[in-house]
MARSE-779596 format. One record per residue (C-alpha): x, y, z; residue number from 1; residue in three letters. Coordinates in steps of 0.05 Angstrom, whole numbers, plus 5000, padded with zeros to 4 digits. Layout:
<atom><px>X</px><py>Y</py><pz>Z</pz><seq>NUM</seq><type>ALA</type></atom>
...
// end
This chain:
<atom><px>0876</px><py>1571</py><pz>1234</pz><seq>1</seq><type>UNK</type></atom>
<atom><px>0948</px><py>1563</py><pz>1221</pz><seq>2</seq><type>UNK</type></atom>
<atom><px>0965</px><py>1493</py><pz>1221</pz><seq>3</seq><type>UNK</type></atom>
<atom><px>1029</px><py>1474</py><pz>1177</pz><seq>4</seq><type>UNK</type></atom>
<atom><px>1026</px><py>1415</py><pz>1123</pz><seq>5</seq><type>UNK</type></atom>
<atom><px>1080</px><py>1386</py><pz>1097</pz><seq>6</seq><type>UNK</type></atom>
<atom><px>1091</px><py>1383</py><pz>1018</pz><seq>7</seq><type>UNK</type></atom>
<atom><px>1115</px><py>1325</py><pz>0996</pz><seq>8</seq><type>UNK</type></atom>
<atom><px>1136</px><py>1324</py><pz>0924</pz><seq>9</seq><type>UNK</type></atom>
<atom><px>1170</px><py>1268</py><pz>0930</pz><seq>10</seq><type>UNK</type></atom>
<atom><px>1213</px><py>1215</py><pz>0968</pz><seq>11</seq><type>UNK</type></atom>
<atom><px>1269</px><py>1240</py><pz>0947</pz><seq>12</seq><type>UNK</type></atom>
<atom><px>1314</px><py>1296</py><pz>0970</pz><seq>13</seq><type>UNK</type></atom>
<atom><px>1312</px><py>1354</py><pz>0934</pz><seq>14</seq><type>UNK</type></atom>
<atom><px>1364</px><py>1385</py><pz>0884</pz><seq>15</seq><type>UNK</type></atom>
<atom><px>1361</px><py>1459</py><pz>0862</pz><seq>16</seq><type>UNK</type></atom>
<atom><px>1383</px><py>1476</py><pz>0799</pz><seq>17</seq><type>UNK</type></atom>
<atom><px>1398</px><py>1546</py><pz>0781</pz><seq>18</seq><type>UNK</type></atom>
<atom><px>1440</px><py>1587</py><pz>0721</pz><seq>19</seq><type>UNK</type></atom>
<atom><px>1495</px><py>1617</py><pz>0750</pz><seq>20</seq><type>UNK</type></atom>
<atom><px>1561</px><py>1659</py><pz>0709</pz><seq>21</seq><type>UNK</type></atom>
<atom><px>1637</px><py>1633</py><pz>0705</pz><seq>22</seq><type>UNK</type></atom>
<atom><px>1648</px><py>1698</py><pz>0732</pz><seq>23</seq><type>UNK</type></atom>
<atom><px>1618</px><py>1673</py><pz>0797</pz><seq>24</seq><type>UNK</type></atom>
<atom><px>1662</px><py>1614</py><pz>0802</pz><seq>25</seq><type>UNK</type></atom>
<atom><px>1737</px><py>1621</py><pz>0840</pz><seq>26</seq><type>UNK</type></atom>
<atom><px>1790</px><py>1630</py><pz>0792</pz><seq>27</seq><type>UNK</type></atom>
<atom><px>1816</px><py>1549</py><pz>0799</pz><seq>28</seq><type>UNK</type></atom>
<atom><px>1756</px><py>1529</py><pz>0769</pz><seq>29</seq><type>UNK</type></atom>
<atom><px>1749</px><py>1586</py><pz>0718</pz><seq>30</seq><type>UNK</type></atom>
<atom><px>1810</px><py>1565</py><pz>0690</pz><seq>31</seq><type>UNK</type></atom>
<atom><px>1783</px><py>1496</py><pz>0678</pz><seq>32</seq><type>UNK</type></atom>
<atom><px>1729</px><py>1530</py><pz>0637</pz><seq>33</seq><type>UNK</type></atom>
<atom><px>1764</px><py>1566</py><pz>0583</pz><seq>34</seq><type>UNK</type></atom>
<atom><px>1704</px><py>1598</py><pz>0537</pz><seq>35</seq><type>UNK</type></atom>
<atom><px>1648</px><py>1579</py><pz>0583</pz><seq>36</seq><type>UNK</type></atom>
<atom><px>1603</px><py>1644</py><pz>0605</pz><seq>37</seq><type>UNK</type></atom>
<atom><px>1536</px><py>1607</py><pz>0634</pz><seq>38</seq><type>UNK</type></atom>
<atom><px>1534</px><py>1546</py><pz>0677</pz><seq>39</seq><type>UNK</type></atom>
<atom><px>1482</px><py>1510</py><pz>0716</pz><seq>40</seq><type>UNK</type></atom>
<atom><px>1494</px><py>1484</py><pz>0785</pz><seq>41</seq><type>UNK</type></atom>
<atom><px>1466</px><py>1434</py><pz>0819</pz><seq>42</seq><type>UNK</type></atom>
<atom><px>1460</px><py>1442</py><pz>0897</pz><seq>43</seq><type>UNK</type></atom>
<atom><px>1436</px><py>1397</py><pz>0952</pz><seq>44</seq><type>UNK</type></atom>
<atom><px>1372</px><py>1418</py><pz>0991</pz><seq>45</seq><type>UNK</type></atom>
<atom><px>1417</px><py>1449</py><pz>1046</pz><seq>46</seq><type>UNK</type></atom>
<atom><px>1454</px><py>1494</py><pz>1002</pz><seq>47</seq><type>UNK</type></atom>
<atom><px>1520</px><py>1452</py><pz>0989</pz><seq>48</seq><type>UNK</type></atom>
<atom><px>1542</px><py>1452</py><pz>0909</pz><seq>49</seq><type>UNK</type></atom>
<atom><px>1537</px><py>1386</py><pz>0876</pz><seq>50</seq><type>UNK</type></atom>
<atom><px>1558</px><py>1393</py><pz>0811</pz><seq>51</seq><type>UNK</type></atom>
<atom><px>1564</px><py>1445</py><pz>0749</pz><seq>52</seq><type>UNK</type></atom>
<atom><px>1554</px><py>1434</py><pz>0685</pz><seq>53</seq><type>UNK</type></atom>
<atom><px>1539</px><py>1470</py><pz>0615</pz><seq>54</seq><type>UNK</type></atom>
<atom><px>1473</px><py>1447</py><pz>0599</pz><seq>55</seq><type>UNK</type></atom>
<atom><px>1414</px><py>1454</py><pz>0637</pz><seq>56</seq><type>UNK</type></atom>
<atom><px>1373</px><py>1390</py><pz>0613</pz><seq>57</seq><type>UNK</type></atom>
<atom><px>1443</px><py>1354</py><pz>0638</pz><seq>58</seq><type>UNK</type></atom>
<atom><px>1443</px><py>1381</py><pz>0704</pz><seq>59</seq><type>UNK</type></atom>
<atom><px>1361</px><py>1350</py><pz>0719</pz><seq>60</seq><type>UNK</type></atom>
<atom><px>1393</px><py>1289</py><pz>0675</pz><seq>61</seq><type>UNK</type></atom>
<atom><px>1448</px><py>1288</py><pz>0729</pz><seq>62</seq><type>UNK</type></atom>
<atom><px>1406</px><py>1299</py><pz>0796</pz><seq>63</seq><type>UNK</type></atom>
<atom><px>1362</px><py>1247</py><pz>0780</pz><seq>64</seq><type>UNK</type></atom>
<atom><px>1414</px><py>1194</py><pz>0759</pz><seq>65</seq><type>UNK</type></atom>
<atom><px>1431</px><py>1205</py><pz>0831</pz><seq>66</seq><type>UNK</type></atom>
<atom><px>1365</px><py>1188</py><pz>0860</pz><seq>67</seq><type>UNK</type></atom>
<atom><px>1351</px><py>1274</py><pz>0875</pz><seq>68</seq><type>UNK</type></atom>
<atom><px>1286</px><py>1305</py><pz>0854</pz><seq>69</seq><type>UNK</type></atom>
<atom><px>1307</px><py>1363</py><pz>0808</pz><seq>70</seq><type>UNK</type></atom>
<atom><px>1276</px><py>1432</py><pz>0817</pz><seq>71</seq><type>UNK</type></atom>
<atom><px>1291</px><py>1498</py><pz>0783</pz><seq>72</seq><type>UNK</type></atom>
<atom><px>1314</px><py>1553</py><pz>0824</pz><seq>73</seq><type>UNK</type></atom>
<atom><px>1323</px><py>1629</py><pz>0781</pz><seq>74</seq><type>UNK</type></atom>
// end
């Protein structure tokens, strides 16, 4: 039987969280980043970038302060 359930972790929407390198990033924002190597971002559960910051215990800080449901993504 192949009958699909739903997951529902919560009622939230979803934001990934995953480590990504400066060296990644376009060269406007590396700029901005002078010294900074590793950097989580935060994306929404479509794909679309959020936010980036240094500190991974910020970024599920961050998603949640804005009503997401933080999950990691390697």
């Amino acid at each position: 039987m192949n009958t699909k359930f739903p997951i529902t972790l919560s009622d939230r929407p979803i934001a990934y969280v995953r480590p990504i390198k400066a060296s990644e990033l376009p060269d406007e924002i590396r700029e901005q980043l002078p010294g900074v190597t590793d950097l989580y971002a935060i994306h929404h559960e479509e794909g679309e970038r959020l936010a980036l910051v240094t500190n991974r215990a910020m970024a599920f800080v961050m998603a949640r302060q804005n009503d997401f449901y933080p999950v990691s993504v390697h």
